[in-house]
PQR file of N, CA, C, O and H, with PARSE charges and radii, in Angstrom:
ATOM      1  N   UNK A   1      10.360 -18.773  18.014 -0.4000 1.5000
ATOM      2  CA  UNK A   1      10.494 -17.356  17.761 -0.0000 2.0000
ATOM      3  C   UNK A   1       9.819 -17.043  16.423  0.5500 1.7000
ATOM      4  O   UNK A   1       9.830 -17.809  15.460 -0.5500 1.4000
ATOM      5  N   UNK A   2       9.256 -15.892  16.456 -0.4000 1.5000
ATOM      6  CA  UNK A   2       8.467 -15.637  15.027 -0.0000 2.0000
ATOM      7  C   UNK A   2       9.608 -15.169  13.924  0.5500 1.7000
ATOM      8  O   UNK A   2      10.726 -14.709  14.157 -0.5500 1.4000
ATOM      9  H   UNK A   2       9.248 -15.270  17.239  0.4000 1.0000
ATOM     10  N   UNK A   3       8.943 -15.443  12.588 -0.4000 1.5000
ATOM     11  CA  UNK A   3       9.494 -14.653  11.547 -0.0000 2.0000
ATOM     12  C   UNK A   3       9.649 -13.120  11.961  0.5500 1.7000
ATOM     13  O   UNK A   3       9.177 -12.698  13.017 -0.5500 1.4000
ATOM     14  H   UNK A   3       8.035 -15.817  12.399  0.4000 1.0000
ATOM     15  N   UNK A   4      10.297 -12.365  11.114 -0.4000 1.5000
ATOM     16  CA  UNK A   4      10.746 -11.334  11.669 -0.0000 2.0000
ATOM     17  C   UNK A   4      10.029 -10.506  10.068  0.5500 1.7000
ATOM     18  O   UNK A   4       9.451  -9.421  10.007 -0.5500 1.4000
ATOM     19  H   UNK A   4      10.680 -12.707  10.256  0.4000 1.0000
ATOM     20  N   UNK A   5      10.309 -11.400   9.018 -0.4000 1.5000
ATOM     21  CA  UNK A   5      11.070 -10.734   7.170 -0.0000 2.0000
ATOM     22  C   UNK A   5       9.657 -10.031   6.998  0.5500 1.7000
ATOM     23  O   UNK A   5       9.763  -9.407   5.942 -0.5500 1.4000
ATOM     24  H   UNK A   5      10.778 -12.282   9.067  0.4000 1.0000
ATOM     25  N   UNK A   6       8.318  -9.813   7.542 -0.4000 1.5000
ATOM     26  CA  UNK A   6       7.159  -9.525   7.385 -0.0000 2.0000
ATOM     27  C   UNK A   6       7.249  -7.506   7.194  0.5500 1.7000
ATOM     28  O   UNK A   6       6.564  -6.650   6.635 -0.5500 1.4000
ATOM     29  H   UNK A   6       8.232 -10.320   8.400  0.4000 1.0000
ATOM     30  N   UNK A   7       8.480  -7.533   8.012 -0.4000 1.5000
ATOM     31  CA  UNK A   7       8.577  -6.006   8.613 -0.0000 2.0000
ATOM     32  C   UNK A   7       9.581  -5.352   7.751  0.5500 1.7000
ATOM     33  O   UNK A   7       9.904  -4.165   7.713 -0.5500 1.4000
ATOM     34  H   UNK A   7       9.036  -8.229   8.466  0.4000 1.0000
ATOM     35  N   UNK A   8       9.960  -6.238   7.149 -0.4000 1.5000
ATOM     36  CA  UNK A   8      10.603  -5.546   5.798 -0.0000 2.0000
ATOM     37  C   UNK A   8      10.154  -5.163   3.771  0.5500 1.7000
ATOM     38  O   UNK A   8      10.459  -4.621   2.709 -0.5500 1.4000
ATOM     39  H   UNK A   8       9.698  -7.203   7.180  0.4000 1.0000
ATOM     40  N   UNK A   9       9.093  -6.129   4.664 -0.4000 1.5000
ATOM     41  CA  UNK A   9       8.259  -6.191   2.976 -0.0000 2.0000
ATOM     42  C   UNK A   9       7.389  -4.902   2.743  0.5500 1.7000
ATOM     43  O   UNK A   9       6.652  -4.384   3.582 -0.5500 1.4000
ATOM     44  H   UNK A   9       8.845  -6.570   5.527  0.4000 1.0000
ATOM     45  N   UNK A  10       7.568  -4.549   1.675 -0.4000 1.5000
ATOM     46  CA  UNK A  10       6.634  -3.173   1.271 -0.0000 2.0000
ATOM     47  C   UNK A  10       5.118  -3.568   1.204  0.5500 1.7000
ATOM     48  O   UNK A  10       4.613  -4.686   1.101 -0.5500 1.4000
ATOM     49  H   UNK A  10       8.167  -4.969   0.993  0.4000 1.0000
ATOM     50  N   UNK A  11       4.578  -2.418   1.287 -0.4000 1.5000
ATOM     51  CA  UNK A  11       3.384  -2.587   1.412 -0.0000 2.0000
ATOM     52  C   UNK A  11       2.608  -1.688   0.433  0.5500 1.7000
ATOM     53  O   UNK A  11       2.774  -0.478   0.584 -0.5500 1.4000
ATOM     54  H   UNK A  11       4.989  -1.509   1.371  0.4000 1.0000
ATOM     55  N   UNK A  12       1.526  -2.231  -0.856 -0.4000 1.5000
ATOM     56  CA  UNK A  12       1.639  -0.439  -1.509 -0.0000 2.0000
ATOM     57  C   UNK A  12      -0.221  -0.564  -1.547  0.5500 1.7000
ATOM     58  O   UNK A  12      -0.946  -1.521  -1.821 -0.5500 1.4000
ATOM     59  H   UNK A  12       1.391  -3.214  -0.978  0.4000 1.0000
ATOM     60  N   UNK A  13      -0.504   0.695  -1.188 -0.4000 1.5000
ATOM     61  CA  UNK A  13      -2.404   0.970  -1.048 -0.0000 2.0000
ATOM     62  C   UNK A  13      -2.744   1.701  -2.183  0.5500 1.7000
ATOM     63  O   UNK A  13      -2.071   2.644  -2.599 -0.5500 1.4000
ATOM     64  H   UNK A  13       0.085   1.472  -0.965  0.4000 1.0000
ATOM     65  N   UNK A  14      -3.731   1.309  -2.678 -0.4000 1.5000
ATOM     66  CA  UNK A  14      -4.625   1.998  -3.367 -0.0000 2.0000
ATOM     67  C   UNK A  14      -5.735   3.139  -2.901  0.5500 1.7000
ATOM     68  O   UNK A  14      -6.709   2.818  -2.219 -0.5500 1.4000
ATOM     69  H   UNK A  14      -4.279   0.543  -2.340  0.4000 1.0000
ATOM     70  N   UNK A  15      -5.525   4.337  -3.281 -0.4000 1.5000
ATOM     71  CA  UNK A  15      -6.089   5.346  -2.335 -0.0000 2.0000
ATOM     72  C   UNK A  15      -6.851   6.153  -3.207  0.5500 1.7000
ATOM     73  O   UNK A  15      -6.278   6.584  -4.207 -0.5500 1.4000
ATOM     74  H   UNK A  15      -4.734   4.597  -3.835  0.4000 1.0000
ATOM     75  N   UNK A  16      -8.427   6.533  -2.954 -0.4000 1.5000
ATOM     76  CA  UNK A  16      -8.808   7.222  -3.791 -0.0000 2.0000
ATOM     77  C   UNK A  16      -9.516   7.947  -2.770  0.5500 1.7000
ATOM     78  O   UNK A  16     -10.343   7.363  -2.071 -0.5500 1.4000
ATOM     79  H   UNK A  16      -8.893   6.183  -2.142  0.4000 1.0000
ATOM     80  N   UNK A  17      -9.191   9.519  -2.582 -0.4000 1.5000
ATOM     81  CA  UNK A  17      -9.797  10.670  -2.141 -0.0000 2.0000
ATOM     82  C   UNK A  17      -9.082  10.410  -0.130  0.5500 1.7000
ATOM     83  O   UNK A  17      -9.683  10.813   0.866 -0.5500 1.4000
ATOM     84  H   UNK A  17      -8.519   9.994  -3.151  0.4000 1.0000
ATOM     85  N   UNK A  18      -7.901   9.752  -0.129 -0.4000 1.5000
ATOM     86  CA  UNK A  18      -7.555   9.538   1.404 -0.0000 2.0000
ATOM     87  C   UNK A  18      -8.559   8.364   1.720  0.5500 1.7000
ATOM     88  O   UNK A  18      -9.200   8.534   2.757 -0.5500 1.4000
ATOM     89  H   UNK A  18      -7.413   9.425  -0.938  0.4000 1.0000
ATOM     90  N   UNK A  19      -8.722   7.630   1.277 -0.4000 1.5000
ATOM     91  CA  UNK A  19      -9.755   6.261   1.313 -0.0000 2.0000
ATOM     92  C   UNK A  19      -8.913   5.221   1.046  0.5500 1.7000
ATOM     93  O   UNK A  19      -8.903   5.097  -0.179 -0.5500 1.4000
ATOM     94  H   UNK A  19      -8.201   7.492   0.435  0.4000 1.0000
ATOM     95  N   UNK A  20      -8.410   4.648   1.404 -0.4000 1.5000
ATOM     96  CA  UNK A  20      -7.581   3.414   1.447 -0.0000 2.0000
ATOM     97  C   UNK A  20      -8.416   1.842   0.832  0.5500 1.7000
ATOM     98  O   UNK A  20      -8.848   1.048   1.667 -0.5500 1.4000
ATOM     99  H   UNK A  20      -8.417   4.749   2.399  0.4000 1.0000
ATOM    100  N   UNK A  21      -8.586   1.492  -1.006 -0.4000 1.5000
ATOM    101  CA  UNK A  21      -9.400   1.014  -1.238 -0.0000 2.0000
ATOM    102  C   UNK A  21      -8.972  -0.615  -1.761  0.5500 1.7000
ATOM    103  O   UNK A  21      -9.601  -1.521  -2.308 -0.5500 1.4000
ATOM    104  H   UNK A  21      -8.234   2.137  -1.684  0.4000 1.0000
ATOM    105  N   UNK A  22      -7.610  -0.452  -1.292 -0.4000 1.5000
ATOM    106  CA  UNK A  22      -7.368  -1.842  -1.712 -0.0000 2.0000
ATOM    107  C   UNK A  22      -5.865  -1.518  -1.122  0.5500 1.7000
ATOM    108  O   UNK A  22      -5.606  -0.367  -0.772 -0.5500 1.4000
ATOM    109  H   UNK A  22      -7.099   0.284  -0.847  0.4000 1.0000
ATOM    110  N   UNK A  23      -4.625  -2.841  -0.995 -0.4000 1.5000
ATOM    111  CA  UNK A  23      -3.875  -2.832  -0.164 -0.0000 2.0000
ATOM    112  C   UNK A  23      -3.184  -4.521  -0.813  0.5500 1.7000
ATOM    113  O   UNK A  23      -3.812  -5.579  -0.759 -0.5500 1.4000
ATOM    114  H   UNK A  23      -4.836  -3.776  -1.279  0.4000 1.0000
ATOM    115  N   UNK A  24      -1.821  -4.353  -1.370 -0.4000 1.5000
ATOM    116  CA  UNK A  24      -0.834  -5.575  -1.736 -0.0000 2.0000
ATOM    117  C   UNK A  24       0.405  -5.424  -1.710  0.5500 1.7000
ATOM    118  O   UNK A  24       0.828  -4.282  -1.887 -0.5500 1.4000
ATOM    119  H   UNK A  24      -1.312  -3.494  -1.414  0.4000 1.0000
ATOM    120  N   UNK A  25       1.181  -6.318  -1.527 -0.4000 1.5000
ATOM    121  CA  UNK A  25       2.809  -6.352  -1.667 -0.0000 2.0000
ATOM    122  C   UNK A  25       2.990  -6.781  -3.009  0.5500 1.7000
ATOM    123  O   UNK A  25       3.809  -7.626  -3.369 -0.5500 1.4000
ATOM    124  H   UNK A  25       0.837  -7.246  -1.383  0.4000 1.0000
ATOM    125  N   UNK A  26       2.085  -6.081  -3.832 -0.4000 1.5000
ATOM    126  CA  UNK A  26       2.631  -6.521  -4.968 -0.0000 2.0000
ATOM    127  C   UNK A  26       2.184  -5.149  -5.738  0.5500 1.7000
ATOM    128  O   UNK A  26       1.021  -4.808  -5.956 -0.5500 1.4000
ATOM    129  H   UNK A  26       1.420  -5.394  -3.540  0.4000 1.0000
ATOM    130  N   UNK A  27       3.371  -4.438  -6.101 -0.4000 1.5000
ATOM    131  CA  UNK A  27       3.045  -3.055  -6.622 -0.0000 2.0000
ATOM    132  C   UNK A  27       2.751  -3.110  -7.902  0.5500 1.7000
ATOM    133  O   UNK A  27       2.370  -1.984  -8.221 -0.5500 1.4000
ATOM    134  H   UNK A  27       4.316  -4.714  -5.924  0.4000 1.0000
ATOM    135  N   UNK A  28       2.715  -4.112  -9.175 -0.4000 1.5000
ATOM    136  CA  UNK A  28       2.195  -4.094 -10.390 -0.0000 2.0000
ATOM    137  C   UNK A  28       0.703  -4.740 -10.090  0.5500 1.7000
ATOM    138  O   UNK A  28      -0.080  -4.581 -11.027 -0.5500 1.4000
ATOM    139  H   UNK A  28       3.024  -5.027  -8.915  0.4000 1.0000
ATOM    140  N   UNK A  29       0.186  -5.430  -8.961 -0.4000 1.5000
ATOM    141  CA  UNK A  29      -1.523  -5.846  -8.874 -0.0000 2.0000
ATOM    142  C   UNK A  29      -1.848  -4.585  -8.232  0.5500 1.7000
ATOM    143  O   UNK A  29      -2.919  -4.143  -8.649 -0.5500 1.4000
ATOM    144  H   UNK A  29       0.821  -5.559  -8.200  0.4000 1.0000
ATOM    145  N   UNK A  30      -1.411  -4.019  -7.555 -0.4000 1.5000
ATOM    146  CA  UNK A  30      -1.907  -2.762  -6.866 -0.0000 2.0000
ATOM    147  C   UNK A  30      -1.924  -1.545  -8.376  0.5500 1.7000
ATOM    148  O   UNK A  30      -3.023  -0.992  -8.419 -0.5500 1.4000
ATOM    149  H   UNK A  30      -0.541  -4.378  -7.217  0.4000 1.0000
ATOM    150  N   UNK A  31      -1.372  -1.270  -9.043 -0.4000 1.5000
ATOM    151  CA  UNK A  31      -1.393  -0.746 -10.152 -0.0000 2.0000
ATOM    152  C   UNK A  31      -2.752  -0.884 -10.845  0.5500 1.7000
ATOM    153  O   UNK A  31      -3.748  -0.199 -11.079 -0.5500 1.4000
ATOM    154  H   UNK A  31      -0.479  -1.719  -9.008  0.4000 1.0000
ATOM    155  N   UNK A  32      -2.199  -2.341 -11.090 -0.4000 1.5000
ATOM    156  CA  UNK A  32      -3.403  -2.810 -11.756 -0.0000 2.0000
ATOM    157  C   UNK A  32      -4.820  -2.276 -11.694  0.5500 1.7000
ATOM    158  O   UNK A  32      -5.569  -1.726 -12.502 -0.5500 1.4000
ATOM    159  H   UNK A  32      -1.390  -2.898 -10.900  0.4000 1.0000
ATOM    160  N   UNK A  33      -4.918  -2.729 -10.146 -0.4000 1.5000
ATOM    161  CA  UNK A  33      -6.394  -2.531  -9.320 -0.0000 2.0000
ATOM    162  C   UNK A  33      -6.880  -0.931  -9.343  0.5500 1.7000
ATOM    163  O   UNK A  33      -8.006  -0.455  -9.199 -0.5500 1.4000
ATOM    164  H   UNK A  33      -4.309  -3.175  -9.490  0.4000 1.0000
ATOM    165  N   UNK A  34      -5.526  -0.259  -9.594 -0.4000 1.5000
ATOM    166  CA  UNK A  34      -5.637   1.321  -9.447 -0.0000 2.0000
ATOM    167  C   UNK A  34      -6.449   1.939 -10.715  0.5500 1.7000
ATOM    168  O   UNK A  34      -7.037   3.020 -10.732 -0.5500 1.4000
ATOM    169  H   UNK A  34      -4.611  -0.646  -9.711  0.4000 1.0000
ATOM    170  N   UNK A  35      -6.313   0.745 -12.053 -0.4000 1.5000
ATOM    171  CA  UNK A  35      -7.186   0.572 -12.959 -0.0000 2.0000
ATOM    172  C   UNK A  35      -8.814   1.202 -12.795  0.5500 1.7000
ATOM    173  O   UNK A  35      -9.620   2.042 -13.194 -0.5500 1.4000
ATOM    174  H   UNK A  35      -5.835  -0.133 -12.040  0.4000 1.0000
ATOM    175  N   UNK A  36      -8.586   0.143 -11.938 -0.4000 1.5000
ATOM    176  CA  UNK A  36     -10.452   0.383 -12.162 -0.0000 2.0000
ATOM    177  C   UNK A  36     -11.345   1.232 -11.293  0.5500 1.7000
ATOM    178  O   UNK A  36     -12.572   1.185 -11.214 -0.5500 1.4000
ATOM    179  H   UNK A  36      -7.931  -0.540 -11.614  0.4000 1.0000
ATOM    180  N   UNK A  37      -9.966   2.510 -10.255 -0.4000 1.5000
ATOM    181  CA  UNK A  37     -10.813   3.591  -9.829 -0.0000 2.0000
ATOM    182  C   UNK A  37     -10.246   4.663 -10.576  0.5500 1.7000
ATOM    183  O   UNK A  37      -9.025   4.818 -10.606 -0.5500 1.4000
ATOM    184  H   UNK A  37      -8.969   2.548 -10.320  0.4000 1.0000
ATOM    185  N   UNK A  38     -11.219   5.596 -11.327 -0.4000 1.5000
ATOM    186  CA  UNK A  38     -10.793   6.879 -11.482 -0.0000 2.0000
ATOM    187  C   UNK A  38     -10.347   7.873 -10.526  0.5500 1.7000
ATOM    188  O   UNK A  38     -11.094   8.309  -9.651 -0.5500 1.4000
ATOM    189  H   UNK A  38     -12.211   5.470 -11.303  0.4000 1.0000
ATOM    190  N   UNK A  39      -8.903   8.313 -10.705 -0.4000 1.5000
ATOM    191  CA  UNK A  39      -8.715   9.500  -9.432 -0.0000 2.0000
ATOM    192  C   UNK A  39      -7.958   8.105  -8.359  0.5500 1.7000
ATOM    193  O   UNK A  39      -7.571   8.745  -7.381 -0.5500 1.4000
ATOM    194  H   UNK A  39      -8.296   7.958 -11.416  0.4000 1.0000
ATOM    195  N   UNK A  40      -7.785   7.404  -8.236 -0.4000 1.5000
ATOM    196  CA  UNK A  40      -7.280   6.673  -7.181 -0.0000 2.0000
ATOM    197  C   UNK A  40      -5.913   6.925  -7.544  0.5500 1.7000
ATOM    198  O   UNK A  40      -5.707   7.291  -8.702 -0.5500 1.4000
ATOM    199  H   UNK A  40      -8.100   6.884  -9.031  0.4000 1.0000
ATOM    200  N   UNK A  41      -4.360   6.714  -6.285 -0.4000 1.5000
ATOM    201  CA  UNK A  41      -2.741   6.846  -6.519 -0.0000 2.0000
ATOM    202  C   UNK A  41      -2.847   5.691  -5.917  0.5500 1.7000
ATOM    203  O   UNK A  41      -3.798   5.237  -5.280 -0.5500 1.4000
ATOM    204  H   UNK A  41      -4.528   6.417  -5.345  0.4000 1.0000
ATOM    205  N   UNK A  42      -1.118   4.928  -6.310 -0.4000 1.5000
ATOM    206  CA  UNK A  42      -0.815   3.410  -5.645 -0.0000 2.0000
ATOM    207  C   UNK A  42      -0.176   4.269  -5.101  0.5500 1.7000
ATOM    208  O   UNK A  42      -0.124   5.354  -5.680 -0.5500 1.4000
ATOM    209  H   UNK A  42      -0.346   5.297  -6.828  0.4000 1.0000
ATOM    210  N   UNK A  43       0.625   4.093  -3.646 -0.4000 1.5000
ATOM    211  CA  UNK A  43       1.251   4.620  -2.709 -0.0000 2.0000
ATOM    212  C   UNK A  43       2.227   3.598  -1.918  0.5500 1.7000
ATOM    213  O   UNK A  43       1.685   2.590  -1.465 -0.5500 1.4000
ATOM    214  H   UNK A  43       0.583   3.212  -3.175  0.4000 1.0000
ATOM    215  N   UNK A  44       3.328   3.729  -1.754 -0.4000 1.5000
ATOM    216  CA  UNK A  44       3.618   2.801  -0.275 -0.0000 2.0000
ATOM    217  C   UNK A  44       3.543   3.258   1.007  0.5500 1.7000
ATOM    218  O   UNK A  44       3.919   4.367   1.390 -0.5500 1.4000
ATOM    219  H   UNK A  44       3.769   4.548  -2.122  0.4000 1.0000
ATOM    220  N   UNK A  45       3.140   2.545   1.553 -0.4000 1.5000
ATOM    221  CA  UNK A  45       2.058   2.080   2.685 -0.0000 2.0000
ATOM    222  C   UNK A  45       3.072   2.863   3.537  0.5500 1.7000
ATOM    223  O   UNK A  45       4.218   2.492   3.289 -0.5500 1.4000
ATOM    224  H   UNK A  45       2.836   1.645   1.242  0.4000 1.0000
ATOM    225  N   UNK A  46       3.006   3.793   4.427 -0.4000 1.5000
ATOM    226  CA  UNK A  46       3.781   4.210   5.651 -0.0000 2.0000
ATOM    227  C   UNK A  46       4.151   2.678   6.268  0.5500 1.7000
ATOM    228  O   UNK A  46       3.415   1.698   6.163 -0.5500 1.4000
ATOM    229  H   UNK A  46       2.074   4.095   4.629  0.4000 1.0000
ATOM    230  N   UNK A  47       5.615   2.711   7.009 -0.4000 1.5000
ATOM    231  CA  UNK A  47       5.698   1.456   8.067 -0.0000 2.0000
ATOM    232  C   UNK A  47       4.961   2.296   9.538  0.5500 1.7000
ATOM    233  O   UNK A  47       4.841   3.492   9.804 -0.5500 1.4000
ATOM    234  H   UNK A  47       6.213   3.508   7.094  0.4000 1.0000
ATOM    235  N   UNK A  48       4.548   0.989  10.313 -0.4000 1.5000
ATOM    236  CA  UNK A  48       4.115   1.553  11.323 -0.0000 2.0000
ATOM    237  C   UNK A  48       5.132   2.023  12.331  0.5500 1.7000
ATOM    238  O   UNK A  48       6.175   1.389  12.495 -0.5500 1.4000
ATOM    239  H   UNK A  48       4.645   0.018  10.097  0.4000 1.0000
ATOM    240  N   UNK A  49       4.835   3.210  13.067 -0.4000 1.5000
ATOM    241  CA  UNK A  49       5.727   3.785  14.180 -0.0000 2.0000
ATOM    242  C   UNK A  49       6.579   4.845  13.165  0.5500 1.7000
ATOM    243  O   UNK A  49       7.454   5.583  13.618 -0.5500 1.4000
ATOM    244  H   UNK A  49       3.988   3.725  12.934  0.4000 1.0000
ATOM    245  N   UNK A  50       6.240   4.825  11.862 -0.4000 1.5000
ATOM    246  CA  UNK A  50       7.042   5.571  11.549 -0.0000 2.0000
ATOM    247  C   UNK A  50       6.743   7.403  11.177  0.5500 1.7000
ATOM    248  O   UNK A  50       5.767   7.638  10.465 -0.5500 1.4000
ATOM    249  H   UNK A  50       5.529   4.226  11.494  0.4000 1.0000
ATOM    250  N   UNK A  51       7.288   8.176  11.495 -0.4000 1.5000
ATOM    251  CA  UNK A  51       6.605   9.119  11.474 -0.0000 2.0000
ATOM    252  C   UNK A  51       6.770  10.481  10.640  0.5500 1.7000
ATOM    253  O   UNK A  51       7.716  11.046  10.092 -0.5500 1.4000
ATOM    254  H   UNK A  51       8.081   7.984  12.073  0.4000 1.0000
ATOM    255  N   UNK A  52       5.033  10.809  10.846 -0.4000 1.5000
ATOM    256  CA  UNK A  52       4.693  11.897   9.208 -0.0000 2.0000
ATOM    257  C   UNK A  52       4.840  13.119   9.448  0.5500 1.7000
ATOM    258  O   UNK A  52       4.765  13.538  10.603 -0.5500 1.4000
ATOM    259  H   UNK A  52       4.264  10.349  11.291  0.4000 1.0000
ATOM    260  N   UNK A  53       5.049  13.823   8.529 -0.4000 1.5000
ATOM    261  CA  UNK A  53       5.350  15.447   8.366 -0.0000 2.0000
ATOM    262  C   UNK A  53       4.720  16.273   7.936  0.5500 1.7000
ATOM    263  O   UNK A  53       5.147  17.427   7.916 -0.5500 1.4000
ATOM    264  H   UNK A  53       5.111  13.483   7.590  0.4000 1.0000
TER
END
């Protein structure tokens, strides 16, 4: 049977202009990385199936 714990871990993207430019479970490297675009937000990642408004 597979791991399951994958579907509980956050997920946070780096997004500059709705462009999805980088992507980690680790929200201080995602920060980080958010560094080196001007205008880019770290975000967490929608789960999938889950739904937007």
């Amino acid at each position: 049977m597979p791991c399951s714990c994958a579907k509980n871990r956050k997920t946070f993207e780096v997004a500059v202009s709705d462009k999805v430019v980088y992507s980690s479970t680790s929200e201080p490297t995602a920060k980080a990385v958010s560094k080196r675009y001007p205008g880019s937000v770290v975000r967490e990642k929608a789960k999938t199936g889950a739904e937007t408004s």
